[in-house]
LUMBA-281266 format. One record per residue: residue number from 1; residue in three letters; x, y, z of N, C-alpha, C in turn. Coordinates in pm, whole numbers, always signed. Layout:
N
   pos   code   n_east   n_north     n_up   ca_east   ca_north    ca_up   c_east   c_north     c_up
   NUM    ALA        X         Y        Z         X          Y        Z        X         Y        Z
...
This chain:
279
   pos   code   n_east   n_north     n_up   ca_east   ca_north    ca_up   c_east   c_north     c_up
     1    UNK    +2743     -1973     -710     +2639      -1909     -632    +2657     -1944     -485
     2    UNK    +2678     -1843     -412     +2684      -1867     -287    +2504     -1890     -220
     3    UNK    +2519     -1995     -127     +2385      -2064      -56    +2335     -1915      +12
     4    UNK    +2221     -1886      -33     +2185      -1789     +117    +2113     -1903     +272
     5    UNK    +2118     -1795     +391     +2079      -1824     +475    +1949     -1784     +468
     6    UNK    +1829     -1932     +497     +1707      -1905     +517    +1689     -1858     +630
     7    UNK    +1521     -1785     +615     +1431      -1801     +760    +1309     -1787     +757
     8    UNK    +1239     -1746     +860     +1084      -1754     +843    +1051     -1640     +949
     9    UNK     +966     -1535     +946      +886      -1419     +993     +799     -1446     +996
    10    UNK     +731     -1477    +1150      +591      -1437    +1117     +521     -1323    +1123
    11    UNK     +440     -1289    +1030      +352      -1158    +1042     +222     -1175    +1020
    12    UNK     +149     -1079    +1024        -1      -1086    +1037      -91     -1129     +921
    13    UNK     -137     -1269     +969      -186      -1387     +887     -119     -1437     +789
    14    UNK      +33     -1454     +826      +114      -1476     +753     +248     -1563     +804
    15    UNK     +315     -1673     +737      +463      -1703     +757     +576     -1688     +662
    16    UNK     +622     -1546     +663      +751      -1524     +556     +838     -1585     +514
    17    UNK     +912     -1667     +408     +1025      -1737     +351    +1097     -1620     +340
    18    UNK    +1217     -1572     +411     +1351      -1513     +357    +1458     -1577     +316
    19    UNK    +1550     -1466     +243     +1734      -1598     +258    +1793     -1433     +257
    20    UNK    +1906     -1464     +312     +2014      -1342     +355    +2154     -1338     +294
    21    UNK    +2245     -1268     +224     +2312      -1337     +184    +2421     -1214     +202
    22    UNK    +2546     -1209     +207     +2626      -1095     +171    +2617      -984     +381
    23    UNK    +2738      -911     +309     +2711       -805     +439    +2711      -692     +437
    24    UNK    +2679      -609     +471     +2669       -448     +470    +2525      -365     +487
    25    UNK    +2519      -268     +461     +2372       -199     +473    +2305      -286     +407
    26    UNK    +2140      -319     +436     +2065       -364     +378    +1988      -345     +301
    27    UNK    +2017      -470     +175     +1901       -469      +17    +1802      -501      +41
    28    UNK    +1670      -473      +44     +1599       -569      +47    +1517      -559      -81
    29    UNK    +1499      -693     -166     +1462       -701     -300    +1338      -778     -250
    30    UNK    +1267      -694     -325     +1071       -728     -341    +1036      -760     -489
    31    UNK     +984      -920     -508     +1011       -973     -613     +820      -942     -627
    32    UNK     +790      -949     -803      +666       -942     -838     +628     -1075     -904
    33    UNK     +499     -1082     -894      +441      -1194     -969     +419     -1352     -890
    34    UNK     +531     -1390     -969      +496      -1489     -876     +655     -1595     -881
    35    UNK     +745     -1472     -887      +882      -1492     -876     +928     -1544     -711
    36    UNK     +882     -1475     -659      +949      -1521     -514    +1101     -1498     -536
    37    UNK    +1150     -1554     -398     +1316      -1482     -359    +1388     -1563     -512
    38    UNK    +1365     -1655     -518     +1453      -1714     -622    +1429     -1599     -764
    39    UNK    +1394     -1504     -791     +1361      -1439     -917    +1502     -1345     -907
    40    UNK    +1564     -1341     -842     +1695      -1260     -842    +1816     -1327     -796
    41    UNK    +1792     -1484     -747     +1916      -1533     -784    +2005     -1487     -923
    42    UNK    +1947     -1457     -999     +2069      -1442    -1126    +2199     -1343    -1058
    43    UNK    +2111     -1258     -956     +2285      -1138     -932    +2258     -1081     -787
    44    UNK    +2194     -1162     -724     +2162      -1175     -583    +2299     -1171     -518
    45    UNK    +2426     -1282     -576     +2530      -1267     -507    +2626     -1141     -549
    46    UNK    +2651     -1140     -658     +2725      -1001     -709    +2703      -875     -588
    47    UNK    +2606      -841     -589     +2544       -732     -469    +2545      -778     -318
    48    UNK    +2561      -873     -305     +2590       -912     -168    +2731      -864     -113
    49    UNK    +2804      -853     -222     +2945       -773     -165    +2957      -632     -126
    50    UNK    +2844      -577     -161     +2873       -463      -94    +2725      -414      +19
    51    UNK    +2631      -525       -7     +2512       -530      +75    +2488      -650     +139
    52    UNK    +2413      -654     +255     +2305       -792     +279    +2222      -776     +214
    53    UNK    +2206      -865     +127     +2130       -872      +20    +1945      -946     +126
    54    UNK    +1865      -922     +120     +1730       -981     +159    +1648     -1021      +59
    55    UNK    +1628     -1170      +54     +1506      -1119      -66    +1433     -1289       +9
    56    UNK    +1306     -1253      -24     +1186      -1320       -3    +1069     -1365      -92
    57    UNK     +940     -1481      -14      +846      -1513      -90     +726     -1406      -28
    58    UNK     +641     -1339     -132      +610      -1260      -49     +465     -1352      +25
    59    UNK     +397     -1279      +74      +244      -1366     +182     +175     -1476      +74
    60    UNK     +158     -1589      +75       +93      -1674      +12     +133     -1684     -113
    61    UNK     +282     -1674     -134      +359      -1740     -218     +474     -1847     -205
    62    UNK     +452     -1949     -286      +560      -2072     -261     +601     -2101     -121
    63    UNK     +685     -2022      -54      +716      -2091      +91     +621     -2003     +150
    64    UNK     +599     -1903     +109      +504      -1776     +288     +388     -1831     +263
    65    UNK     +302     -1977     +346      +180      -1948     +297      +82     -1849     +412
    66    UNK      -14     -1870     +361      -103      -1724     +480     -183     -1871     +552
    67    UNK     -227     -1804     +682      -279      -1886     +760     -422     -1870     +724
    68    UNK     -467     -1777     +618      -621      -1849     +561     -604     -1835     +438
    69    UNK     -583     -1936     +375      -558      -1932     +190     -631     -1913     +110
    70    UNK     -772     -1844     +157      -845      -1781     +122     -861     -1588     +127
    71    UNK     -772     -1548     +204      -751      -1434     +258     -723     -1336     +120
    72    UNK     -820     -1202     +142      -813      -1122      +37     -670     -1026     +108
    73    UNK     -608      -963      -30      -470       -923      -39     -490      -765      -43
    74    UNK     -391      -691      +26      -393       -557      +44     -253      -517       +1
    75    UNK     -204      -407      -68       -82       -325      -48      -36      -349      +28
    76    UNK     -141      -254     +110       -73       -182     +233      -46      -324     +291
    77    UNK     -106      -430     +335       -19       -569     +409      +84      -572     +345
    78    UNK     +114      -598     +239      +229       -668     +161     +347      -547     +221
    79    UNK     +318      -417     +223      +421       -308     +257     +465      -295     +381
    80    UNK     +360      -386     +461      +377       -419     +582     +459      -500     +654
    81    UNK     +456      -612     +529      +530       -726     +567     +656      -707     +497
    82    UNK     +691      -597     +435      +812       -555     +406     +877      -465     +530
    83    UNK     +818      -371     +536      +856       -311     +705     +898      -435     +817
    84    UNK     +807      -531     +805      +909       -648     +944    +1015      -640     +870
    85    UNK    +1015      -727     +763     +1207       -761     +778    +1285      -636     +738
    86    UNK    +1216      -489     +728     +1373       -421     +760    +1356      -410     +927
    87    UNK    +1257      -383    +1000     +1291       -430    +1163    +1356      -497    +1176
    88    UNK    +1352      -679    +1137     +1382       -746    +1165    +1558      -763    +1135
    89    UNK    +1629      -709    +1008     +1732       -683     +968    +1791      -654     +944
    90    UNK    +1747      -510     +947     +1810       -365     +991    +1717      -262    +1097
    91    UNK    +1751      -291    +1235     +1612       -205    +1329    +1711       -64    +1323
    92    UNK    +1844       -43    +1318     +1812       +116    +1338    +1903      +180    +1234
    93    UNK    +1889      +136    +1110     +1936       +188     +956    +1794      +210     +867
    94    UNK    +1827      +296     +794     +1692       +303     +715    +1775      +175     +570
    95    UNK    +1698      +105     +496     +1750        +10     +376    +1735       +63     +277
    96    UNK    +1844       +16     +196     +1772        +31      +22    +1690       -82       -6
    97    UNK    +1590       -43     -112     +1450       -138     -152    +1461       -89     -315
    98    UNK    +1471      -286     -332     +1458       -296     -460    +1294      -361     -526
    99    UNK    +1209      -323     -585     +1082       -391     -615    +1076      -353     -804
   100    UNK     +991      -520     -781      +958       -547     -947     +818      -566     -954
   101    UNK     +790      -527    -1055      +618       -510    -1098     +515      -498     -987
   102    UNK     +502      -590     -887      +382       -589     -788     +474      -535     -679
   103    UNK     +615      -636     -689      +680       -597     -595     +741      -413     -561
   104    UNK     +719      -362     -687      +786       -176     -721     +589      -127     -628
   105    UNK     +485      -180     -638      +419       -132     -594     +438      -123     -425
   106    UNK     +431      -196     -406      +472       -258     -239     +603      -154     -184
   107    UNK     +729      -122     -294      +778        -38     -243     +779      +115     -240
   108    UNK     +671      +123     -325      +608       +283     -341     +551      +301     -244
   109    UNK     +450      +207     -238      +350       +243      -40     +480      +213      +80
   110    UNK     +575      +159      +84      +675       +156     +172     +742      +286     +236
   111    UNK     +772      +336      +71      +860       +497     +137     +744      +582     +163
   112    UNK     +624      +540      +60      +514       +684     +103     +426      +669     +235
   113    UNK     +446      +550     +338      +369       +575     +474     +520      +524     +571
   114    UNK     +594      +479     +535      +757       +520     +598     +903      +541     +582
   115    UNK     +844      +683     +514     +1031       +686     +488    +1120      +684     +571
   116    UNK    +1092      +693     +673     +1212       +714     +769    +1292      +584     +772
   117    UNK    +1221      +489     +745     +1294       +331     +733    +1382      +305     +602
   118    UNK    +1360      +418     +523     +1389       +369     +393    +1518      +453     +292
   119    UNK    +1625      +415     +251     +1721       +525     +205    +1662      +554      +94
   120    UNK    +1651      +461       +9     +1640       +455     -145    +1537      +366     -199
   121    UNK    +1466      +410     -323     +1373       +278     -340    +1377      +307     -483
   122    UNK    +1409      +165     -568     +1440       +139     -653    +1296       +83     -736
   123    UNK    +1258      +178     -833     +1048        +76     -855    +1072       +37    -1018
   124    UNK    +1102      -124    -1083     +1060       -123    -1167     +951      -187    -1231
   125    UNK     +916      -124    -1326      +771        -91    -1366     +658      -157    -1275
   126    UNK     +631       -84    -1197      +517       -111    -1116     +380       -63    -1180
   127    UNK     +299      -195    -1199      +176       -150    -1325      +94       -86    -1219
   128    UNK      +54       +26    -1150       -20       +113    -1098      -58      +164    -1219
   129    UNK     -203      +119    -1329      -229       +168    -1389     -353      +271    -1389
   130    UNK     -398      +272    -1258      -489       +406    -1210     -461      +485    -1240
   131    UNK     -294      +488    -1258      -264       +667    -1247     -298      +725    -1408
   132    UNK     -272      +618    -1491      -296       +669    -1677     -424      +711    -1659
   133    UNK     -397      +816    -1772      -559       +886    -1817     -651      +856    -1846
   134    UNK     -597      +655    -1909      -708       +601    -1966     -725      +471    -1877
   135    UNK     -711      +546    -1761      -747       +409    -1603     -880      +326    -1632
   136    UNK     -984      +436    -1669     -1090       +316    -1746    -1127      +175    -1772
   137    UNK    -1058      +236    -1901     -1021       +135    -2006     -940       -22    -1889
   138    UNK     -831        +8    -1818      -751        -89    -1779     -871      -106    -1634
   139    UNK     -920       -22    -1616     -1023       -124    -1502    -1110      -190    -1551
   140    UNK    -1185      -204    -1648     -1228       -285    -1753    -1183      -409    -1839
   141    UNK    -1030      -390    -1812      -919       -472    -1862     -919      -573    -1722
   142    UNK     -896      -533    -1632      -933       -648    -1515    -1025      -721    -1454
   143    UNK    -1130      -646    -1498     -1225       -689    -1466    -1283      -815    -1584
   144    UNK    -1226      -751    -1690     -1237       -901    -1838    -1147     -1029    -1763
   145    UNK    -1030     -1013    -1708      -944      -1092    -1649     -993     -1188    -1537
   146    UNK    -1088     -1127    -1446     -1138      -1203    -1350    -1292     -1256    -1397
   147    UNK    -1337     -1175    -1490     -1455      -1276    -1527    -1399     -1395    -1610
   148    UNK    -1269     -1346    -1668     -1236      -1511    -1769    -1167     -1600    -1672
   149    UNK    -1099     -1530    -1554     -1088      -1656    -1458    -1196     -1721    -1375
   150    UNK    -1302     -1656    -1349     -1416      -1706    -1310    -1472     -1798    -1357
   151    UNK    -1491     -1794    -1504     -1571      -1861    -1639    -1526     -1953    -1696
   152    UNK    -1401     -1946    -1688     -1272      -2002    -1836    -1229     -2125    -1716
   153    UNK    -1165     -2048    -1658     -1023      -2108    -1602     -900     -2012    -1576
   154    UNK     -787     -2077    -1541      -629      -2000    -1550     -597     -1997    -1651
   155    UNK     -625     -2060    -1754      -495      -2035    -1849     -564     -1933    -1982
   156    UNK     -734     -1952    -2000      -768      -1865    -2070     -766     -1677    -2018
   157    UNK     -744     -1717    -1854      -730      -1561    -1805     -571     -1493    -1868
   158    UNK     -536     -1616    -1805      -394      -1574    -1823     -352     -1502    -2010
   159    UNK     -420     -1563    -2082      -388      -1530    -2227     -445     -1388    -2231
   160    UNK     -611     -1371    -2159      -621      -1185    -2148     -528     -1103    -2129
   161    UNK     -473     -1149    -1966      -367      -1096    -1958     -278     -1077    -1988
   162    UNK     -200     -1128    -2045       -93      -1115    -2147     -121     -1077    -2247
   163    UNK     -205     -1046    -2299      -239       -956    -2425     -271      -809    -2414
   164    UNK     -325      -799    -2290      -362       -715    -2194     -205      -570    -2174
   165    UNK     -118      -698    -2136       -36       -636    -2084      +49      -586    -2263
   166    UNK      +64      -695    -2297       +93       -606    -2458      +49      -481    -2543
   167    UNK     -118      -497    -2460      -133       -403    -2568     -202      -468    -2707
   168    UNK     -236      -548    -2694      -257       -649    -2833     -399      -648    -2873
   169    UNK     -464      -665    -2746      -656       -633    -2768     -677      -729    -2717
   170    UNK     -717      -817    -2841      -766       -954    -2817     -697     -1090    -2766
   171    UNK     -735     -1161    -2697      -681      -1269    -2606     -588     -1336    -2701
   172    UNK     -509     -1372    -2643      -427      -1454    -2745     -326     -1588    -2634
   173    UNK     -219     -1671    -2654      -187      -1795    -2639      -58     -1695    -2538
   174    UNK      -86     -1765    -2405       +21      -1724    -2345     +145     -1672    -2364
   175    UNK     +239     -1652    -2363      +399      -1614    -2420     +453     -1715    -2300
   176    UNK     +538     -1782    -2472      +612      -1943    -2375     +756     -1895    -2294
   177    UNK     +679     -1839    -2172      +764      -1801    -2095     +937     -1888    -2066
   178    UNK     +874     -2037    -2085      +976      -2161    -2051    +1068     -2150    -2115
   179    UNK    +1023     -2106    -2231     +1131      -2195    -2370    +1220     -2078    -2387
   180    UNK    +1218     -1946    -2358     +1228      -1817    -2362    +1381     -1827    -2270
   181    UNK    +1324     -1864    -2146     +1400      -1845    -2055    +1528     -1958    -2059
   182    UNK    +1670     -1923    -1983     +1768      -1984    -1948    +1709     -2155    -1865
   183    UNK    +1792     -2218    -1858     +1727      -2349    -1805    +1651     -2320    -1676
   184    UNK    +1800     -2260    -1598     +1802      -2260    -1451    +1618     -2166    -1450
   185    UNK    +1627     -2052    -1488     +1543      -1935    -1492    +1423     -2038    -1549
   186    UNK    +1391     -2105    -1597     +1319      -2224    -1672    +1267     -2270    -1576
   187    UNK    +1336     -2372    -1491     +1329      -2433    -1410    +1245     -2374    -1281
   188    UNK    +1292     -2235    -1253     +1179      -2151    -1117    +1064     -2111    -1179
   189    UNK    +1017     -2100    -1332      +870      -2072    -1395     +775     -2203    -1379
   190    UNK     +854     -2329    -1390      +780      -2433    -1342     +754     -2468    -1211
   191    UNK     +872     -2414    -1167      +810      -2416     -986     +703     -2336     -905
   192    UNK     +688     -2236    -1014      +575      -2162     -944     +465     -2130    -1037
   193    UNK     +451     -2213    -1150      +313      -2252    -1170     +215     -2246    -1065
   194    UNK     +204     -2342     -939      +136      -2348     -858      +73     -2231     -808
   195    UNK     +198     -2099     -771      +123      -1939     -740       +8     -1887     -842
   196    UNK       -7     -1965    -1004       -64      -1829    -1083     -169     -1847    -1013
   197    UNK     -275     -1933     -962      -421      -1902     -976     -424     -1771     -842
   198    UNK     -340     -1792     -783      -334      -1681     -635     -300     -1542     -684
   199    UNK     -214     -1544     -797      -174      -1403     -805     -252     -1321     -899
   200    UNK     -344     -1389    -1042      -453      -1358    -1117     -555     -1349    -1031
   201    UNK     -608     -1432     -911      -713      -1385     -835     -738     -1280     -748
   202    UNK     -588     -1307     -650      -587      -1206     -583     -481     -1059     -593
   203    UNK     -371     -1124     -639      -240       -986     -665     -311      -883     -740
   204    UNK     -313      -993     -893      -327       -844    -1014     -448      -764     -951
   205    UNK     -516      -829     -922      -652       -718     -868     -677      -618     -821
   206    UNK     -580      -663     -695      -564       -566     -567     -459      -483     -584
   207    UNK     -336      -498     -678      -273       -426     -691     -262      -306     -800
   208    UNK     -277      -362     -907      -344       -300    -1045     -468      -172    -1013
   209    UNK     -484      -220     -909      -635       -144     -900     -604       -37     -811
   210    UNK     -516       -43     -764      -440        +58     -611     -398      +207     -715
   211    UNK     -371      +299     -589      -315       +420     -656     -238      +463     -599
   212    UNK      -75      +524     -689       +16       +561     -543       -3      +678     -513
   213    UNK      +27      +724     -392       +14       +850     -354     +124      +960     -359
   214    UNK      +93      +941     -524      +193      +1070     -609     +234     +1207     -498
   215    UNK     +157     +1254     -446      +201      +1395     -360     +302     +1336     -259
   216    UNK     +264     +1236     -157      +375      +1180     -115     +505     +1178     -171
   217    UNK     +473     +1083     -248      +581      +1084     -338     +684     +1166     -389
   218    UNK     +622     +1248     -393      +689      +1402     -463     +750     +1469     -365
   219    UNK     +715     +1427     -251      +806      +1528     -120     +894     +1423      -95
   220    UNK     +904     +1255     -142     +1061      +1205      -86    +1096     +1159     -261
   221    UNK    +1078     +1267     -352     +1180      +1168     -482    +1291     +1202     -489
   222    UNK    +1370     +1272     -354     +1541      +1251     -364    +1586     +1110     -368
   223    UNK    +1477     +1026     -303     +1480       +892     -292    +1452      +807     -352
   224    UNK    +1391      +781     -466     +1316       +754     -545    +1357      +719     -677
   225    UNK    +1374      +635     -742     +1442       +564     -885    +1292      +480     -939
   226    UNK    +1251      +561    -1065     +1110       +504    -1104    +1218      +414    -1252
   227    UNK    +1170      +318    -1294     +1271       +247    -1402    +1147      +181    -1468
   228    UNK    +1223      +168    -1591     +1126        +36    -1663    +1226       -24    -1777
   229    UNK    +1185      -131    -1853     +1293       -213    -1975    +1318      -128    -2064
   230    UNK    +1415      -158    -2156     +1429       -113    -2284    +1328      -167    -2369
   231    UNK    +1318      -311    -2337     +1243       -375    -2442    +1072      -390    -2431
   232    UNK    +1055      -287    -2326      +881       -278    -2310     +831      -157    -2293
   233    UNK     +912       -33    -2382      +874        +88    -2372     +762       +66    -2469
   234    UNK     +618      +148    -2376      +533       +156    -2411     +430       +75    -2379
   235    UNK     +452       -44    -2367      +372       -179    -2271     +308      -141    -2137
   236    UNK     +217      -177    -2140       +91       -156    -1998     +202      -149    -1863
   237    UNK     +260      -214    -1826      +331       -224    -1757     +429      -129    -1738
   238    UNK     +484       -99    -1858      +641        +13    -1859     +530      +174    -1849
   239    UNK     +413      +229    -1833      +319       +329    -1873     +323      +400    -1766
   240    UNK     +275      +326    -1623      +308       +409    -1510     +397      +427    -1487
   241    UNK     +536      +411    -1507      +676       +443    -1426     +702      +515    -1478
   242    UNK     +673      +586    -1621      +716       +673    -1729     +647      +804    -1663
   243    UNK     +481      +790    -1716      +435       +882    -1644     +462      +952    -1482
   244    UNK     +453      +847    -1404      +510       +914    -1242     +608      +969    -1283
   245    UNK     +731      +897    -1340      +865       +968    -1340     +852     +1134    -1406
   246    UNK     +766     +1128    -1506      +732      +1277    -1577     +654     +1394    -1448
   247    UNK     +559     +1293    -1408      +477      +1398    -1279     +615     +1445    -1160
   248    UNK     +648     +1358    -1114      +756      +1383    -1044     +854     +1436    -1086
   249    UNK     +962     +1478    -1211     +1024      +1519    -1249    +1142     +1460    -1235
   250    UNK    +1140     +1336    -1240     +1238      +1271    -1266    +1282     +1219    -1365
   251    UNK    +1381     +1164    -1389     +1427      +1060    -1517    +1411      +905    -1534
   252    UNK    +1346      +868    -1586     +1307       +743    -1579    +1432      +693    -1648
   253    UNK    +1477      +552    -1534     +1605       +500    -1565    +1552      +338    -1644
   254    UNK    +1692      +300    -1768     +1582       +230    -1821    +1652       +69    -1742
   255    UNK    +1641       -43    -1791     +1706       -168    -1723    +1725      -217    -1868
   256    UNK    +1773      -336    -1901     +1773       -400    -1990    +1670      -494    -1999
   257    UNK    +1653      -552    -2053     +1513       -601    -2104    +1397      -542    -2125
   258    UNK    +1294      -663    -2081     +1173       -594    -2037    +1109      -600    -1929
   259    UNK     +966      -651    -1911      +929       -644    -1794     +953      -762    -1700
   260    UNK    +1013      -798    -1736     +1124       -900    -1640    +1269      -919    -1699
   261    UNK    +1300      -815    -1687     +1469       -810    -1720    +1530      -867    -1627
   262    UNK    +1500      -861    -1531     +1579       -953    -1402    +1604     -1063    -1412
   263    UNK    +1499     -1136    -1479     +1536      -1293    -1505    +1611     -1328    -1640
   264    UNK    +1533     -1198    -1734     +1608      -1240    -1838    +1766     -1170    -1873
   265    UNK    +1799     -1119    -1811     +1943      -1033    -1826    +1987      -989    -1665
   266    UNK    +2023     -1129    -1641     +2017      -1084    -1484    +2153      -997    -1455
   267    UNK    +2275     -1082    -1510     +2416       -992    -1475    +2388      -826    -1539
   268    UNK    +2347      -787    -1658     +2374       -642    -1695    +2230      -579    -1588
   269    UNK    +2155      -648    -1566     +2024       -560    -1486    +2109      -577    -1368
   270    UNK    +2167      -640    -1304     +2230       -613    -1169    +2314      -539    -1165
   271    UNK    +2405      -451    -1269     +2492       -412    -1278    +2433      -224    -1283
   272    UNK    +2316      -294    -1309     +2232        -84    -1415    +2179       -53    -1239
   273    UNK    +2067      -191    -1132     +2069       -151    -1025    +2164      -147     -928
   274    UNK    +2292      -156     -924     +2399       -136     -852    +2425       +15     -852
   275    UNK    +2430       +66     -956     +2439       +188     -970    +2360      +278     -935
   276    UNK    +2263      +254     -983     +2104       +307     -960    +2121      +348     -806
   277    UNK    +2158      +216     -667     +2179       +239     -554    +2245      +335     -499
   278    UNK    +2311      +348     -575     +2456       +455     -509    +2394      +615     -546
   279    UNK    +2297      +634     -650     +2276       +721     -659    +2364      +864     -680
């Protein structure tokens, strides 16, 4: 693994963690959850050979903390603070943009209030579940989530959610993400323990709850790669990328795994978005 080069951006109520790695037109990979830049080390360098690869923590994760750590979370900021660093590292190329789950949201509002910055945008499964028919139901589903983090704690929210996101109904015992995963990949789930209570309070909320702006959308999907796993067709998560891709008339491209194939199959998922890029 080649070292990337760190840095730090500041943006509005915010100090960015980047690392840079590789040369050519610029990647910039928008990680979800509470992955941060390290969630694509698995093939971060592979793609650096034919890109500068960018990838980051996003606002009030692990290294970016926000200058009020109380501060409620917007899209549109987070899409914002994706716009600095293509200023910042590509000012007069438009980039390719890679985003995962929160992070595929962040790059949907990216191309749909500036495409001109943007070649290609790569979204997998970004849970924008407003857009399903049965949006309801899943705003009800979050709202169970933040009263059991209110009430419970983290870890009984967290079991909603993950059951939530299955599809399962009723709450059930986390999924042992640890034991699941490769050491190394092991090793960054324990490091960012510390993010969940930030991203159940404030991410899933604000983002889950957002809606993309499909018509937009539909006037730049020459640009546009909606994706989700093999192994989570049908899962809360894999629901919107299927559907957009159907409204839009596209083909939903699949990745390997599931809704984190990146960590868990990092060489063949780097290999399905390599391609994906070139379009």
């Amino acid at each position: 693994m080649t070292a990337p080069t760190p840095g730090s951006l500041r943006v509005n109520g915010a100090t960015l963690h980047y690392e840079v790695r590789g040369h050519g037109p610029l990647l910039l990979l928008i990680p979800g959850g509470t992955g941060g830049a390290a969630a694509f080390d698995g093939f971060a360098d592979d793609l650096a050979a034919a890109y500068t690869v960018a990838t980051y923590d996003p606002r009030g994760m692990s290294r970016s903390p926000l200058d009020d750590p109380e501060a409620e979370q917007t899209v549109a900021e987070h899409a914002d603070d994706a716009l600095r660093l293509l200023d910042l590292l590509s000012p007069r190329e438009p980039a390719r943009v890679f985003g995962a789950s929160s992070g595929a949201i962040t790059a949907l509002h990216l191309l749909a209030t500036r495409p001109e910055r943007v070649a290609r945008v790569v979204a997998h499964e970004p849970p924008a579940v407003m857009v399903l028919p049965d949006a309801a139901d899943h705003r009800a589903f979050l709202g169970r989530v933040q009263e059991t983090f209110r009430t419970q704690g983290l870890m009984p929210a967290m079991a909603v959610f993950a059951a939530g996101l299955k599809g399962d109904g009723d709450a059930a015992e986390p999924p042992s993400a640890v034991a699941e995963l490769p050491p190394q990949a092991a090793a960054r789930v324990e490091r960012t323990m510390a993010d969940l209570p930030y991203f159940v309070g404030r991410i899933v909320p604000a983002f889950m709850s957002s809606t993309p702006d499909l018509n937009r959308l539909a006037a730049l999907s020459d640009r546009l790669v909606l994706a989700g796993g093999r192994d989570s067709v049908g899962e809360l998560a894999y629901r919107p990328a299927a559907l957009m891709a159907e409204r839009l008339g596209l083909e939903l491209l699949h990745f390997p795994g599931g809704h984190v194939g990146s960590t868990t199959h990092p060489a063949p998922f780097g290999d399905v978005l390599r391609e994906a890029l070139r379009g």
